[in-house]
C-alpha positions as semicolon CSV with decimal commas, in nm:
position;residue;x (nm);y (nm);z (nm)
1;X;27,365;30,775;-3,570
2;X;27,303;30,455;-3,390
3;X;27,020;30,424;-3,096
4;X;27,209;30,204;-2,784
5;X;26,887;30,245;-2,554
6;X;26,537;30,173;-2,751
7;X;26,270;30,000;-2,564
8;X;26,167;29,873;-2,866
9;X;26,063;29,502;-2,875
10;X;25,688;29,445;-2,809
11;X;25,539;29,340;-2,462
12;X;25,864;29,263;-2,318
13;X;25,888;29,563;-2,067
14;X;25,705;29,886;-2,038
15;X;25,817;29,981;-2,420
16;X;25,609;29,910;-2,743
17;X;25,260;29,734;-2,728
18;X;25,249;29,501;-3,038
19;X;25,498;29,492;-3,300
20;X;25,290;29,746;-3,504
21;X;25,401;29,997;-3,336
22;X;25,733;29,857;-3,343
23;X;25,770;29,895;-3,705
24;X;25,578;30,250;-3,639
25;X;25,872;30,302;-3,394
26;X;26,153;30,207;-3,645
27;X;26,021;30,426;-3,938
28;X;26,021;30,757;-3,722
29;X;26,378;30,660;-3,612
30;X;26,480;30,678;-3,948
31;X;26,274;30,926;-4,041
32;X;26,511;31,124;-3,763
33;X;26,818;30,995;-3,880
34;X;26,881;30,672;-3,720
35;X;27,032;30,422;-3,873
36;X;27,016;30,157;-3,651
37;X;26,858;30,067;-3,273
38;X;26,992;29,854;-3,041
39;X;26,683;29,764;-2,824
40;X;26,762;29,744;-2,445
41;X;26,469;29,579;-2,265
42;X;26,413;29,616;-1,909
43;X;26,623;29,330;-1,712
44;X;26,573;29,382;-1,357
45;X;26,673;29,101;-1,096
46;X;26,328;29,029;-0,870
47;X;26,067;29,166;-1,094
48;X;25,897;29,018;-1,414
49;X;26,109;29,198;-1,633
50;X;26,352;28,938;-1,647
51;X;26,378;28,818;-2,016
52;X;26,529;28,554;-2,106
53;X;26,846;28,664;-2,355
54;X;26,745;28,373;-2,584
55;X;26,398;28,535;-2,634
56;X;26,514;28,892;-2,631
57;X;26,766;28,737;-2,952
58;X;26,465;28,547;-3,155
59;X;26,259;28,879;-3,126
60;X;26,515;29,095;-3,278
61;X;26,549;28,830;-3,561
62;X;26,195;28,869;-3,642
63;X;26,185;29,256;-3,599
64;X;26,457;29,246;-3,838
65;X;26,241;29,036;-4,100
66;X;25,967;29,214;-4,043
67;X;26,177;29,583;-4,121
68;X;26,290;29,374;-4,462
69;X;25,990;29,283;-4,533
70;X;25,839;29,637;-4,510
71;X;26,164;29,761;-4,750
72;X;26,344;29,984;-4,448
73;X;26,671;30,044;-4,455
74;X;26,743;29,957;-4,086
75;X;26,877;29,734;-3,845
76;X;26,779;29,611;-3,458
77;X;27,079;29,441;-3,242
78;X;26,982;29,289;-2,912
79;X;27,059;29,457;-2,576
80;X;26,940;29,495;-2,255
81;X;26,916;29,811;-2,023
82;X;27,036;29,588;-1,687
83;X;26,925;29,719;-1,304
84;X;27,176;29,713;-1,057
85;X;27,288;29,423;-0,929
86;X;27,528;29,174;-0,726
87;X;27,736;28,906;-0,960
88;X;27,698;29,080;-1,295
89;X;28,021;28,913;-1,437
90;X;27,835;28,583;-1,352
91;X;27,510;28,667;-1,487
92;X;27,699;28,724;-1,832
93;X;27,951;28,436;-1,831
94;X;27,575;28,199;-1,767
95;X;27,419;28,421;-2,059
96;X;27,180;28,556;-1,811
97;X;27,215;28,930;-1,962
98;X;27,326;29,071;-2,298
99;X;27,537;29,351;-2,314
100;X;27,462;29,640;-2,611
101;X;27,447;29,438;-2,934
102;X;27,656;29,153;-2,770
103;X;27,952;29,333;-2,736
104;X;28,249;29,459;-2,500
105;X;27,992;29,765;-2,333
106;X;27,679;29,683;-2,057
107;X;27,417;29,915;-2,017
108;X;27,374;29,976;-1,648
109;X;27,052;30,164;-1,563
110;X;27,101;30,418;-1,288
111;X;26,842;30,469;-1,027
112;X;26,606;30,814;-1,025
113;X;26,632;30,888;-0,707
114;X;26,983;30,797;-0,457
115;X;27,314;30,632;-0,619
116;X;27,335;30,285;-0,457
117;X;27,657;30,208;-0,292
118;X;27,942;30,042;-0,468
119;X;27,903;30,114;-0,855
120;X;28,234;30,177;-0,861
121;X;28,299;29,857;-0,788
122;X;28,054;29,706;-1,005
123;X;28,248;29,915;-1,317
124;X;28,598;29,775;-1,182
125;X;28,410;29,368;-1,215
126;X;28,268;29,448;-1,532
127;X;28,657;29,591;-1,659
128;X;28,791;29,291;-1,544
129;X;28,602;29,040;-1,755
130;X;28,680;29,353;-2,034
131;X;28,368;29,481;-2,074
132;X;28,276;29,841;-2,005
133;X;27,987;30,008;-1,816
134;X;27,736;30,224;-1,981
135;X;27,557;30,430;-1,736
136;X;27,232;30,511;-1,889
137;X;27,041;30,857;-1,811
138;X;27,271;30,987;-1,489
139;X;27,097;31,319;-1,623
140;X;26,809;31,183;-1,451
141;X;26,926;31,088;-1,088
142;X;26,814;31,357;-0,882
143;X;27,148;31,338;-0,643
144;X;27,351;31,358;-0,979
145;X;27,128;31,676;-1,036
146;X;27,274;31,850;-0,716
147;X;27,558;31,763;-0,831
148;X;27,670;31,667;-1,124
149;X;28,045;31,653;-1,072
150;X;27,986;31,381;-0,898
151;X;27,947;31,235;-1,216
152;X;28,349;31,237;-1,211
153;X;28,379;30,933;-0,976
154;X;28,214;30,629;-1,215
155;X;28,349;30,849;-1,537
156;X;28,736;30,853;-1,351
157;X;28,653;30,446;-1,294
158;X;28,614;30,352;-1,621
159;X;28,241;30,430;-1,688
160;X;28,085;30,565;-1,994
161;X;27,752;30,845;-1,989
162;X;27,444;30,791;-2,209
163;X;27,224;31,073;-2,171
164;X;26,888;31,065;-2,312
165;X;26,799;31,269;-2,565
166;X;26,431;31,404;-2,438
167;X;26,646;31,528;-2,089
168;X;26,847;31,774;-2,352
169;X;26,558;31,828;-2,531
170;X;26,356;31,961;-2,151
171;X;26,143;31,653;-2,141
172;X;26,202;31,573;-1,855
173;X;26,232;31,914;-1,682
174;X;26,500;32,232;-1,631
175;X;26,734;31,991;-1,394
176;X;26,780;31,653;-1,605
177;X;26,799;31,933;-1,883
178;X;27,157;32,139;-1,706
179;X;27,265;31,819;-1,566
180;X;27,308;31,677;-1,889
181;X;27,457;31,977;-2,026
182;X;27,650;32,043;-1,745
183;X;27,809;31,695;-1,788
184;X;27,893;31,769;-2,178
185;X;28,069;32,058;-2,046
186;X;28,261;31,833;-1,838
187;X;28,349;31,594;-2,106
188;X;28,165;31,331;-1,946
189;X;27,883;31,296;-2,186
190;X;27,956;30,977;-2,441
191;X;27,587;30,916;-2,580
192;X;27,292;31,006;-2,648
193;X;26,998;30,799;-2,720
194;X;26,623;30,812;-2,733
195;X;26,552;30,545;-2,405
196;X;26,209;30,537;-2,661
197;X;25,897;30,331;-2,526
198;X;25,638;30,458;-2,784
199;X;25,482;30,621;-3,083
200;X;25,323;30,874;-2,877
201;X;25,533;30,962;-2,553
202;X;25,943;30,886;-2,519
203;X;25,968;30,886;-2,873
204;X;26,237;30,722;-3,118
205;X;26,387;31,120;-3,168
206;X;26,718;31,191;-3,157
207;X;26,751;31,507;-3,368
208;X;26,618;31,790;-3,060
209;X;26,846;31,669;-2,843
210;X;27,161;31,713;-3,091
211;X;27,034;32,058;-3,211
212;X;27,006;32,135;-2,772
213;X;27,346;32,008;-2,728
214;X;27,514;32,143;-3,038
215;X;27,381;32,466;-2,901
216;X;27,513;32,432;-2,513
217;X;27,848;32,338;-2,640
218;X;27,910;32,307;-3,027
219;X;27,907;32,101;-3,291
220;X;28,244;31,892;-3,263
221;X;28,053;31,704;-2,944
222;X;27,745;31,592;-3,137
223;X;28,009;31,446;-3,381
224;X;28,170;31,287;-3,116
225;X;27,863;31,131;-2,989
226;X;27,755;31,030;-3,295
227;X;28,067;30,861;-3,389
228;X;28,066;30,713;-3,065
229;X;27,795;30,501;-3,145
230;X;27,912;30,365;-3,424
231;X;28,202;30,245;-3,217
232;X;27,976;30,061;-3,000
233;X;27,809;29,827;-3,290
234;X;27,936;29,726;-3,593
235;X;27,661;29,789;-3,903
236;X;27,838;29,498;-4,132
237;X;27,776;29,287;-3,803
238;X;27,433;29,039;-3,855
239;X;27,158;29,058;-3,597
């Protein structure tokens, strides 16, 4: 399958340290079965991680020379895993934010703790300029955890769910672990992707969370999640 949320790109955000590890990151990827990681560094409005899109691009041309050059059979697309913000229409018409492998879908990272007010409306904007909202890890949000039909509202507005797959796996505990489940049983589960930072911790695995969710529900939904990916990036397409 295809990765949409890999903090992957070195020193850029709270992901991988030096592009050693990078390359570590990449071969245990496909070592799991991935074919191909769209890396989604941190952009959130106010803090330092704010990359510029034309840097985030000239890093994932050299991680992609640098996966040649070690003979893997891979590929890296740029991204970005965006906070929640006002004007996000603008900030991609002035090429402020990239959008997962520079496509029609945004990666929208939802909050841990409360659901700010009007995502709703942010997922209308974003439809309007016809591009769609991916709301990474929900699974996560602890008001989604209480509950998780609430999930309903963004997925009835147009939004799409990427759950990580460490949170089917129970990495991150019992409740992201039935939240995400619970929302497969709902048919409001899309994706699922690593949201990687390391070698060690948050790793580039995949393959747990599939087996957890082919178990919960069956294995028609881990094909459709896997084919969903594939509908989100092009592999002919060149980074």
């Amino acid at each position: 399958m295809i990765d949409l949320h890999c903090h992957l790109l070195p020193n850029i955000d709270d992901g991988s340290c030096s592009w050693e590890e990078s390359l570590d990151m990449v071969r245990m990827a496909h070592d799991d079965g991935i074919k191909a990681i769209v890396t989604t560094p941190h952009w959130i409005e106010g803090t330092n991680w704010q990359p510029e899109t034309g840097v985030v691009r000239d890093m994932v041309l050299e991680m992609n020379q640098r996966i040649e050059d070690a003979g893997i059979d891979f590929k890296v697309f740029p991204g970005m895993e965006v906070g929640i913000t006002a004007d996000l229409t603008g900030l991609i018409d002035r090429d402020r934010i990239l959008t997962l492998a520079e496509g029609d879908f945004l990666l929208l990272e939802v909050p841990f703790h409360s659901i700010p007010l009007g995502i709703t409306e942010i997922i209308s904007q974003l439809s309007s300029i016809n591009k769609q909202t991916v709301l990474a890890h929900p699974e996560r949000n602890r008001e989604l955890q209480h509950k998780p039909k609430n999930i309903m509202e963004y997925v009835d507005a147009g939004a799409l769910i990427q759950v990580t797959a460490g949170s089917l796996a129970g990495e991150f505990g019992q409740n992201a672990r039935r939240c995400a489940i619970d929302f497969a049983k709902m048919d409001a589960l899309d994706f699922v992707s690593t949201d990687a930072h390391s070698v060690r911790y948050r790793k580039p695995i995949v393959s747990e969370g599939l087996k957890a969710l082919e178990k919960a529900v069956g294995k028609d939904k881990v094909n459709s999640v896997i084919n969903a990916s594939y509908g989100v990036v092009n592999l002919s397409r060149q980074s």
